[in-house]
C-alpha positions as CSV (number, residue, x, y, z in Angstrom):
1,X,-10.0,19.5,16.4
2,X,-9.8,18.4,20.0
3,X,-12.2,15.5,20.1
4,X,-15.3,15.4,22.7
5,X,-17.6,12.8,24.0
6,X,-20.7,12.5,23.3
7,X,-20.7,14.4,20.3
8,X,-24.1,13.2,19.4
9,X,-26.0,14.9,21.6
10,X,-24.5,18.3,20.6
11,X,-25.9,18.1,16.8
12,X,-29.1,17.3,18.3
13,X,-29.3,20.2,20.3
14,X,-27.8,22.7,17.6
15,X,-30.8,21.0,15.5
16,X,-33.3,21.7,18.4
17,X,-32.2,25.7,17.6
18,X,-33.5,25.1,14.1
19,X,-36.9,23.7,15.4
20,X,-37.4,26.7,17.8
21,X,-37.0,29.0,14.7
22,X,-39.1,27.0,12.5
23,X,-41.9,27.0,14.7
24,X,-41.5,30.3,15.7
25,X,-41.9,31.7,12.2
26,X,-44.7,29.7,11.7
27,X,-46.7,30.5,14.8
28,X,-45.9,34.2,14.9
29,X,-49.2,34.5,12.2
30,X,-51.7,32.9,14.8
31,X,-50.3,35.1,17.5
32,X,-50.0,38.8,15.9
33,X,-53.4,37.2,14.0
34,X,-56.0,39.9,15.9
35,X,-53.7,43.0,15.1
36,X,-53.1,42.0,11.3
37,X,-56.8,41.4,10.8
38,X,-58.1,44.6,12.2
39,X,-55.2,46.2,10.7
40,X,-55.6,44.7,6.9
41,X,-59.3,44.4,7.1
42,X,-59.4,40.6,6.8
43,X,-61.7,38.0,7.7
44,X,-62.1,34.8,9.7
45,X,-62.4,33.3,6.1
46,X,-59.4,34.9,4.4
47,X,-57.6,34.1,7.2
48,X,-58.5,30.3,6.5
49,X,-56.9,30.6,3.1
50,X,-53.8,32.4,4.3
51,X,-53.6,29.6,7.0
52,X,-54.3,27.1,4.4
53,X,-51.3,28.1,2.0
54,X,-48.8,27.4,3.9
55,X,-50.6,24.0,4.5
56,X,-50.8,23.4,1.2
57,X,-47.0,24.3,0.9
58,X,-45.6,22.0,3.8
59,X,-47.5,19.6,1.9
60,X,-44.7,18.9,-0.4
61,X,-42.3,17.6,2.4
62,X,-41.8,14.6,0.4
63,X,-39.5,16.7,-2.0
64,X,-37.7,18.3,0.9
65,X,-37.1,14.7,2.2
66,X,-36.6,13.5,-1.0
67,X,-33.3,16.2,-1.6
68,X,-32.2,15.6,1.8
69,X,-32.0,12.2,1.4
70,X,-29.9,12.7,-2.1
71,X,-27.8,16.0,-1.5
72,X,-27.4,15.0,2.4
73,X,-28.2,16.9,5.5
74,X,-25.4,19.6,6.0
75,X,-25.5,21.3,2.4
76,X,-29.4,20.8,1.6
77,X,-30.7,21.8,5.2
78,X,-28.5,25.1,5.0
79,X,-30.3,26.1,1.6
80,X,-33.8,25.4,3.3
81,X,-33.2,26.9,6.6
82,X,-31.5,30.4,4.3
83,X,-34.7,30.6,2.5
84,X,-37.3,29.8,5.3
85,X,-35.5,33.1,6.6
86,X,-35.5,35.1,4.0
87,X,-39.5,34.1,3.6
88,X,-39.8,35.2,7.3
89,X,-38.3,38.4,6.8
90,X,-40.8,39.6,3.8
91,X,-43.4,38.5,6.1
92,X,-42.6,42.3,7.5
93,X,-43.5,44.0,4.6
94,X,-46.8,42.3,3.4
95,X,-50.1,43.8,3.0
96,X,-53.6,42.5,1.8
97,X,-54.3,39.0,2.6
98,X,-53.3,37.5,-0.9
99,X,-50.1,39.1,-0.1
100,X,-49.7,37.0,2.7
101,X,-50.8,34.1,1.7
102,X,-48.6,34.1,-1.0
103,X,-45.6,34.1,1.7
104,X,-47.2,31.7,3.7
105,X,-47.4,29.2,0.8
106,X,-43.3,30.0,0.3
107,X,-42.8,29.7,3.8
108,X,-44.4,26.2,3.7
109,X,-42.2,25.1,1.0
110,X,-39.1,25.4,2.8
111,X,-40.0,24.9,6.1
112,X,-41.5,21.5,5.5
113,X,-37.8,20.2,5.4
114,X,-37.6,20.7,9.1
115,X,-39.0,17.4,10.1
116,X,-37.7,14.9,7.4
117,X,-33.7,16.7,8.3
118,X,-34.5,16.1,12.3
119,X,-35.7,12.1,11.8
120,X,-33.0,11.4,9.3
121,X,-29.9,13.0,11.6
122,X,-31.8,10.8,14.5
123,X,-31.6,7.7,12.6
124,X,-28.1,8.8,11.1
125,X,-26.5,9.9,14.5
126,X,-28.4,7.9,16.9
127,X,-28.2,4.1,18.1
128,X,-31.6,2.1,18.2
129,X,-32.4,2.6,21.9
130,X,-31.8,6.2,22.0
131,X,-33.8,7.1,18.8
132,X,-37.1,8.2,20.6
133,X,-35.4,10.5,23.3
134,X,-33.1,12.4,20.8
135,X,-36.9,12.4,18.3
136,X,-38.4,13.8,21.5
137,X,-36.0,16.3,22.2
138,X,-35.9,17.8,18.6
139,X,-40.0,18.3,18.7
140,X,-39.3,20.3,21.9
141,X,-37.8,22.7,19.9
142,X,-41.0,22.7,18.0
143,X,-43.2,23.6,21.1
144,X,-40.7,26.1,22.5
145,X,-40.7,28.1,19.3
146,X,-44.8,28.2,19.9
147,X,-43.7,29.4,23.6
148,X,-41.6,32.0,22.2
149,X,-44.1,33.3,19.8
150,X,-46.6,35.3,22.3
151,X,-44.3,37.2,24.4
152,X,-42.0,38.0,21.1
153,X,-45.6,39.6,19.2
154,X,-46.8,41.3,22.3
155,X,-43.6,42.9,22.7
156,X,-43.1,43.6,18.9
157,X,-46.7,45.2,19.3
158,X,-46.0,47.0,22.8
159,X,-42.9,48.8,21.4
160,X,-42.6,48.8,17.5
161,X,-45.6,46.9,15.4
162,X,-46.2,43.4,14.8
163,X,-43.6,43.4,11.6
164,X,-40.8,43.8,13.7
165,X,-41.5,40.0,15.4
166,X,-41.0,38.9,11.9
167,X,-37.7,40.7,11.8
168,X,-36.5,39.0,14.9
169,X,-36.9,35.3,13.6
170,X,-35.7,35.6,10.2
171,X,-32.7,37.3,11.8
172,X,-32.7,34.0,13.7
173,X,-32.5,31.9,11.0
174,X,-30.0,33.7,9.4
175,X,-27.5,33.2,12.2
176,X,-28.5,30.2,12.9
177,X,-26.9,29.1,9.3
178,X,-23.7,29.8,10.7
179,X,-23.8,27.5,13.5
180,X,-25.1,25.0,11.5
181,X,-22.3,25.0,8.9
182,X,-19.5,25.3,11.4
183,X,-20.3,22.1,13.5
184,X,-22.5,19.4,11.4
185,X,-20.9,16.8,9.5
186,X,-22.1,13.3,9.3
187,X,-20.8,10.6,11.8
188,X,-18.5,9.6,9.1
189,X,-16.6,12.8,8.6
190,X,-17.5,14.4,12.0
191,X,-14.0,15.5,12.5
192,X,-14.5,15.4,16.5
193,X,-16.2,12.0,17.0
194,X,-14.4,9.5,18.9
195,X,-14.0,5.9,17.5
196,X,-15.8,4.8,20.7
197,X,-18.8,7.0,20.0
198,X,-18.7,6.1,16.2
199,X,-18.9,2.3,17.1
200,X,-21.8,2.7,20.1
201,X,-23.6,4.5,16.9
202,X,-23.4,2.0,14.3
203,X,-23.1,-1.1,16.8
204,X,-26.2,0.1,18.3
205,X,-28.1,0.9,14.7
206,X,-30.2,-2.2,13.2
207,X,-28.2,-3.8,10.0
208,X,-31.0,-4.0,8.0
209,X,-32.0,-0.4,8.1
210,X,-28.0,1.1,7.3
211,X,-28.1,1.0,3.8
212,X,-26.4,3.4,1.0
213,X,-28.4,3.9,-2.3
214,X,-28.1,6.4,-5.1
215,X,-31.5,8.0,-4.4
216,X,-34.1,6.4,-2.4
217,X,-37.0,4.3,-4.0
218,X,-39.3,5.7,-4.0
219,X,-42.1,3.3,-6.0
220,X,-40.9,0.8,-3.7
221,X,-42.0,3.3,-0.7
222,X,-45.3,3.5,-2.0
223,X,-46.3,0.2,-2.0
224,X,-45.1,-0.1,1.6
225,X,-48.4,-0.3,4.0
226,X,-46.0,0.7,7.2
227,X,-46.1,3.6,5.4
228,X,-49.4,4.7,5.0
229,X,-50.3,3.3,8.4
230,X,-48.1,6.5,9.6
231,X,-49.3,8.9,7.1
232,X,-52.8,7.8,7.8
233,X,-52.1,8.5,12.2
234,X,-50.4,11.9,11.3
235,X,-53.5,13.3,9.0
236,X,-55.8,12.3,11.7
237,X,-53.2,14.0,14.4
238,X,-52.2,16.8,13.4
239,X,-55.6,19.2,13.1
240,X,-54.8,19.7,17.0
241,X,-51.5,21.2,16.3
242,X,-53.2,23.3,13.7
243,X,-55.6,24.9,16.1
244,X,-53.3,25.5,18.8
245,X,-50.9,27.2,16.7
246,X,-53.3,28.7,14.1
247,X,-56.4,29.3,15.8
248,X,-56.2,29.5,19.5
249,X,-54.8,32.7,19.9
250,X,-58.3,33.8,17.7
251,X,-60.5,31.4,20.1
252,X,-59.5,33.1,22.8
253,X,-59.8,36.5,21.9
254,X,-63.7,35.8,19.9
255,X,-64.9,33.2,22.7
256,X,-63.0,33.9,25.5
257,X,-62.3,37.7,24.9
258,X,-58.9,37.6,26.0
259,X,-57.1,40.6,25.2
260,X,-53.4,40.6,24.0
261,X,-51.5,41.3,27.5
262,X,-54.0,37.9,28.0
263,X,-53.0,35.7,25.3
264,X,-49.1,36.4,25.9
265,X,-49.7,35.7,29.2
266,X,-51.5,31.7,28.8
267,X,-51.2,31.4,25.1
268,X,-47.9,29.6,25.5
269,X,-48.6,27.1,28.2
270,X,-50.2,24.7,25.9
271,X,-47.2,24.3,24.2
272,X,-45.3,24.3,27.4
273,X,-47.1,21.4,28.1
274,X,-46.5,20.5,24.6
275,X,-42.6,20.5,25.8
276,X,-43.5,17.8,28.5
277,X,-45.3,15.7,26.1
278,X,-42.0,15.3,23.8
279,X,-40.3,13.7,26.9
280,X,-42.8,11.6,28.4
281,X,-44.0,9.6,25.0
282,X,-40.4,8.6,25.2
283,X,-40.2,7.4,28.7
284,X,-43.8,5.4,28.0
285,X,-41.7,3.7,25.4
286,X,-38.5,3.0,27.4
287,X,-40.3,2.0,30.5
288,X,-42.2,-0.5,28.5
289,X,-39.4,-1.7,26.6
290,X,-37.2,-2.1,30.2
291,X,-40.8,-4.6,31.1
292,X,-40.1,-7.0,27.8
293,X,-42.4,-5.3,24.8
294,X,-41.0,-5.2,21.4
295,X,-39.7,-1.5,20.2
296,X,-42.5,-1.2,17.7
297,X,-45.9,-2.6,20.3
298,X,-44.4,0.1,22.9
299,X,-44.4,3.0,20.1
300,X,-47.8,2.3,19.5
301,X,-49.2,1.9,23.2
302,X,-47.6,4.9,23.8
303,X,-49.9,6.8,21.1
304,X,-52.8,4.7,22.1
305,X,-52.2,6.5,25.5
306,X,-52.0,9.7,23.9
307,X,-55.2,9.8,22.2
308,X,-56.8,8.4,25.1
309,X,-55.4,11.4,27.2
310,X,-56.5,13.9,23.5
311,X,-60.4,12.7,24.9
312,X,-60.1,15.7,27.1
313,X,-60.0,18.4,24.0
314,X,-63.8,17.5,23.7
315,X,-64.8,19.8,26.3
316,X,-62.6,22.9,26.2
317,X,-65.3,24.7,24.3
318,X,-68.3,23.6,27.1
319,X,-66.4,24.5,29.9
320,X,-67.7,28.2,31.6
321,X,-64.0,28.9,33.0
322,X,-61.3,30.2,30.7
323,X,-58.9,28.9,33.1
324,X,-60.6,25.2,32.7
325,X,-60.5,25.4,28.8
326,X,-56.6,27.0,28.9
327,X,-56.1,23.7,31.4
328,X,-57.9,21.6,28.9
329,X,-55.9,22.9,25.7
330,X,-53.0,22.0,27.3
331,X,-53.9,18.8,28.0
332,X,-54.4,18.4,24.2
333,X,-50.8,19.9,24.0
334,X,-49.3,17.4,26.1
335,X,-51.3,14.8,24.7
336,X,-50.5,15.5,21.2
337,X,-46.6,15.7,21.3
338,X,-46.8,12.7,23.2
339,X,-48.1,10.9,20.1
340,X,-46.6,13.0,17.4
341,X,-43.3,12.3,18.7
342,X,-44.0,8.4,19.1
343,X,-45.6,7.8,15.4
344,X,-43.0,10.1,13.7
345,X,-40.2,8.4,15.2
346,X,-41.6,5.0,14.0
347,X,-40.2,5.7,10.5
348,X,-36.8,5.7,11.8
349,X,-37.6,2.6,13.0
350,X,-39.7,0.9,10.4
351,X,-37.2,2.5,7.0
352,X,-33.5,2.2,5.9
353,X,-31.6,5.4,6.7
354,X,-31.4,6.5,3.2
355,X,-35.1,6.7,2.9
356,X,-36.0,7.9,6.1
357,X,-35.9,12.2,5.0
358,X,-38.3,10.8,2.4
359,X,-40.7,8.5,4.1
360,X,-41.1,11.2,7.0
361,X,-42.2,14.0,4.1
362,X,-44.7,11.8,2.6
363,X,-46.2,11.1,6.0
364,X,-45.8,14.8,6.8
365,X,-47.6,15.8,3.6
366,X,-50.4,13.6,4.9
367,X,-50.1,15.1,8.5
368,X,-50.7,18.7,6.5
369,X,-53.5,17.9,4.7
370,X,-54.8,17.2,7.8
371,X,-54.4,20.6,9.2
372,X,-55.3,21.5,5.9
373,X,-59.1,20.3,5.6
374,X,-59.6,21.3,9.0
375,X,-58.4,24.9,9.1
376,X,-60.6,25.7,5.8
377,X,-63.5,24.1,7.3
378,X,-63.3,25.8,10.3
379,X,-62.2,29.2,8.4
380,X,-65.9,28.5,6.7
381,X,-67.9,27.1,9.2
382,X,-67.0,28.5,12.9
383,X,-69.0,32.1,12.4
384,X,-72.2,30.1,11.8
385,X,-71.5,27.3,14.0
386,X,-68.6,28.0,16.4
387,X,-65.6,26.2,18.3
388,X,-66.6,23.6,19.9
389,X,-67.9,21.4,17.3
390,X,-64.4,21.2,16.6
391,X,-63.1,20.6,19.4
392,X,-65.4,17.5,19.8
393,X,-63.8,16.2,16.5
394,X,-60.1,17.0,17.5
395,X,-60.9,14.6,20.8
396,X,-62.0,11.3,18.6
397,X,-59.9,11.7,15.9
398,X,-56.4,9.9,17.3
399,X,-58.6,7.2,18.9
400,X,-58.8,6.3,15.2
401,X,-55.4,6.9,14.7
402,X,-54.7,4.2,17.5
403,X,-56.9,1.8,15.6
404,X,-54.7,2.0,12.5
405,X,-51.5,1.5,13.9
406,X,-52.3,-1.5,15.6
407,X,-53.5,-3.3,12.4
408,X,-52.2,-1.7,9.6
409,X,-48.8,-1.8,11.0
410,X,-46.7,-4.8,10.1
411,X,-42.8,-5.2,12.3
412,X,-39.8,-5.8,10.3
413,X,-37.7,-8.9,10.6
């Protein structure tokens, strides 16, 4: 095969296809959430559970990780991203809400492999300096498939029934496979990498951290505090993503009473925002690095500006204007990614390749738990209480994060 430059860059944006997908399928529930509880006759606290299964699914990313790190990216990320869209697709014919919670605890499963594969092909593909913008460009594909998700469930609902938007992204996935197979390889079989780009990769890569083991260690992982410094940011995180994606379609229609020509209209500019945030948590880093701070300090001043900026979430359920709290929840959108992107990227910097996959699924289980705890609480509390004791908690909780990384964190050699 004819040999092209910059071949990197290509597998990270065929990846950035799987991301839109995987978040598509997984916000396609909060969206079409109105219509499928009027329709099926459930309530705000079933819907909690049916939430919190898939939750408790993704929360086995470490085993995910763990099989991508042993059986490698191309074969074991194929088999996940198959399933996840076969999973998708029964979505279509459930009924009842144990019904669908029972495919949304599948669907976490699978699709919990989506972040340990993207952080081990960065670390794999990608030269020190250029880690955090290929990280940030992967979690766009995370906020675009949130984008995708209103106008794809109003139309399903406009023309055919909201079953039919679950047909569209397993048919995604499913094609997506294809892709996937014909062009990934790793960097050293990739059969059109140049030897120049193979050498800027593995010139530019830390020694310490390109190492080849069996299967990764994983008692050794467990004692490492680096480690649950970033598991401990990443359950304090990512509640926000959980109510954008899971509930804010429902907080707008029971406290805002949009209706659902409304929601596909602003429903997706939080996560448009969302889209900026994976680029600029990035630049904070680079443009402090280009001013003399160490890789590792600038990753975590650029979170500590993230949850400064998250502050603002505290007030989108005071505000009287819709418009004001839309403005406000994409603020947490923006402010979120910028962070998410900047702690998850840290295990690529602070773990050997060969562990990475793993390291990011324990972290990510933690990160889920998160959402976890938060969406049954809510699922059981906002009837009596409402939203925006919530949304006070969503605001504080990554100041705390900030506070963790700074001291819990420890730099390798």
């Amino acid at each position: 095969m004819k040999r092209f430059p910059y071949i990197r860059w290509t597998i990270i944006a065929v990846f950035v296809g799987a991301m839109v997908i995987n978040y598509l399928t997984r916000s396609i529930l909060g969206v079409a959430a109105p219509a499928i509880m009027t329709e099926q006759h459930i309530s705000s606290e079933q819907y909690s559970w049916i939430t919190g299964a898939f939750q408790f699914g993704i929360m086995f990313q470490p085993v995910a990780g763990y099989l991508l790190d042993l059986i490698g990216l191309k074969i074991g990320f194929t088999l996940f991203v198959s399933i996840w869209s076969l999973i998708t697709l029964g979505h279509g014919f459930a009924s009842g809400w144990m019904g669908f919670a029972g495919l949304r605890g599948a669907l976490g499963l699978v699709e919990g492999s989506a972040q340990p594969a993207g952080m081990k092909l960065v670390a794999e593909w990608f030269p020190a300096r250029e880690r955090g913008i290929a990280g940030g460009l992967y979690q766009i594909g995370a906020s675009f498939g949130a984008v995708f998700a209103p106008p794809l469930v109003a139309w399903a609902v406009f023309n055919h029934s909201w079953r039919a938007a679950f047909f569209v992204a397993g048919g995604l996935g499913l094609a997506w496979v294809v892709l996937w197979l014909f062009w990934y390889a790793p960097p050293g079989r990739h059969r059109a990498l140049s030897d120049g780009e193979r050498t800027l990769i593995v010139e530019g890569q830390e020694a310490e951290l390109v190492k080849r083991r069996r299967r990764p260690p994983l008692g050794e992982l467990l004692r490492r505090r680096n480690l649950w410094a970033i598991a401990a940011a990443r359950f304090l995180a990512d509640p926000v993503w959980g109510m954008l994606s899971l509930w804010m379609p429902l907080y707008l229609v029971q406290a805002r009473h949009f209706d659902l020509g409304q929601i596909a209209l602003f429903a997706w500019l939080p996560f448009l925002a969302a889209d900026l945030g994976c680029l600029f948590g990035p630049a904070v880093v680079a443009f402090l690095q280009r001013r003399g701070v160490q890789l590792i300090d600038a990753r975590r001043s650029a979170f500590t500006l993230g949850a400064v900026m998250m502050t603002g979430m505290m007030f989108v359920g005071s505000v009287t204007s819709p418009i004001a709290a839309i403005a406000l929840l994409c603020l947490g959108g923006f402010a979120h990614q910028t962070l998410s992107v900047t702690v998850i990227t840290l295990c690529s910097d602070l773990f050997p390749q060969d562990q990475v996959a793993t390291t990011t699924g324990i972290s990510g289980t933690a990160a889920n738990l998160g959402v976890l705890i938060f969406t049954l609480t809510l699922g059981a509390l906002v009837d009596q209480v409402g939203y925006q004791p919530f949304f006070i908690l969503l605001g504080l909780l990554d100041i705390v994060g900030a506070v963790l990384l700074w001291t819990m964190v420890r730099k390798t050699a």
